[in-house]
C-alpha positions as a Python dict, from the first residue, in 0.01 Angstrom:
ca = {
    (1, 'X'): (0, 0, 0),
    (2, 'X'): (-158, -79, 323),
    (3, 'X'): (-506, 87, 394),
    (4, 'X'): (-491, -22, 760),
    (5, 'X'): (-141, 74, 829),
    (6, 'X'): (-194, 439, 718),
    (7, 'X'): (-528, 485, 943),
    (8, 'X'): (-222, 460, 1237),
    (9, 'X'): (-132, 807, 1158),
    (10, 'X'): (-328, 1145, 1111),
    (11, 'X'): (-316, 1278, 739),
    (12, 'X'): (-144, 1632, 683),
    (13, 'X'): (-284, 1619, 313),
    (14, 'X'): (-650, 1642, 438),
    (15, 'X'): (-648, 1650, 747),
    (16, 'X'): (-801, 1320, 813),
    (17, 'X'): (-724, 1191, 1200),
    (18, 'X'): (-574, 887, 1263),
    (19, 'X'): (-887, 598, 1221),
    (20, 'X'): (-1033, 849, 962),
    (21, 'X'): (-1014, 791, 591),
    (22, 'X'): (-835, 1006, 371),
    (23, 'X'): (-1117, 1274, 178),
    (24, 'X'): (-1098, 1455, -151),
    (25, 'X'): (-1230, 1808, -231),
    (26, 'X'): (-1483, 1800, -526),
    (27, 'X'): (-1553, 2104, -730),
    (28, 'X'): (-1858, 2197, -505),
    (29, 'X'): (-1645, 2165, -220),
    (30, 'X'): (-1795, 1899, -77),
    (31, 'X'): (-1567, 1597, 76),
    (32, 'X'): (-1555, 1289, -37),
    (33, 'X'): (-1339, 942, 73),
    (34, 'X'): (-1080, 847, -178),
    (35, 'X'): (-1196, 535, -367),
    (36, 'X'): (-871, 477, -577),
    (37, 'X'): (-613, 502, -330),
    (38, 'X'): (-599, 364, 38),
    (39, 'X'): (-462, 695, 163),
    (40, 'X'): (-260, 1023, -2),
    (41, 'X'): (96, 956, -102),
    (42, 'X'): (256, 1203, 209),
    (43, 'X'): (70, 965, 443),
    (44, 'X'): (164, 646, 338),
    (45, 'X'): (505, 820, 341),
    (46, 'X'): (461, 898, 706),
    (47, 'X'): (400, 559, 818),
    (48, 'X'): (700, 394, 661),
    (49, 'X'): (923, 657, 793),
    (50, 'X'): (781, 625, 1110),
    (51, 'X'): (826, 273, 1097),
    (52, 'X'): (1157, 317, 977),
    (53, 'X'): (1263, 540, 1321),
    (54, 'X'): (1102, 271, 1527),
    (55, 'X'): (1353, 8, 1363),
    (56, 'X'): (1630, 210, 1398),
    (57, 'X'): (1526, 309, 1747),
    (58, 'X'): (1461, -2, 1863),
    (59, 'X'): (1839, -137, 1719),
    (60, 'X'): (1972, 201, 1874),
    (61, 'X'): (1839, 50, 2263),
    (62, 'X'): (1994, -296, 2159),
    (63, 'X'): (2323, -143, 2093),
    (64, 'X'): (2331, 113, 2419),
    (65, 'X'): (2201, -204, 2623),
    (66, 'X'): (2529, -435, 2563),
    (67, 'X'): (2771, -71, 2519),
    (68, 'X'): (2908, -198, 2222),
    (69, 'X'): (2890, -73, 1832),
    (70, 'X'): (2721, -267, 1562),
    (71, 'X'): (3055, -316, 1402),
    (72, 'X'): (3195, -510, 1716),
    (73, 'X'): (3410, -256, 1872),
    (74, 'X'): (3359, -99, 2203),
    (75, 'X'): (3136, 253, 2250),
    (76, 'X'): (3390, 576, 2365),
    (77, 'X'): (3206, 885, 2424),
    (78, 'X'): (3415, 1221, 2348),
    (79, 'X'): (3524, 1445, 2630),
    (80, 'X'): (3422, 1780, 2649),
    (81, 'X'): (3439, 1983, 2340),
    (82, 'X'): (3671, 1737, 2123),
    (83, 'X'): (3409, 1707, 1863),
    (84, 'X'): (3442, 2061, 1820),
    (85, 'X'): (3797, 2072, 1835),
    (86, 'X'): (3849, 1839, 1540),
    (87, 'X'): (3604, 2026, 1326),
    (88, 'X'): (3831, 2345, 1267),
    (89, 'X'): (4200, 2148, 1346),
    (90, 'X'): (4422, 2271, 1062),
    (91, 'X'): (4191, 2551, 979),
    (92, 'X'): (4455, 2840, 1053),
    (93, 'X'): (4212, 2996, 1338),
    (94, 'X'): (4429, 2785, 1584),
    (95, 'X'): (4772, 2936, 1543),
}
């Protein structure tokens, strides 16, 4: 668990802002930093999910770039409605 990684991102837990530390509520409801943990769990989640869409974004503008799929064979984009057509071929709506 990386303290300074999850500071990149605000913290929908607490509300902390990104650079702020993640706070707790005491009973008097008075906030206090967390001293156990670098950050609540749904934050560090956020920033390895976030990293994770940067990854695959970043592979996505590789594979655009040179038009061809990851698995070697060329990119075809389909025409029109086809994707729609295909979805409800053999259904019994089209006779």
């Amino acid at each position: 668990m990386n303290h300074e990684k999850a500071l990149t991102v605000s913290c929908q837990e607490c509300g902390a802002k990104v650079d702020e530390v993640c706070t707790r509520v005491d009973i008097k409801g008075d906030r206090w930093p967390l001293t156990n943990f670098p950050a609540h769990l749904s934050r560090l989640n956020r920033v390895d999910r976030l990293a994770r869409l940067h990854q695959l974004d970043a592979e996505r503008s590789k594979t655009l770039q040179t038009g061809t799929h990851p698995n070697g064979m060329g990119f075809v984009a389909p025409e029109g409605n086809e994707a729609a057509k295909t979805a409800i071929k053999g259904s019994g709506r089209e006779q």
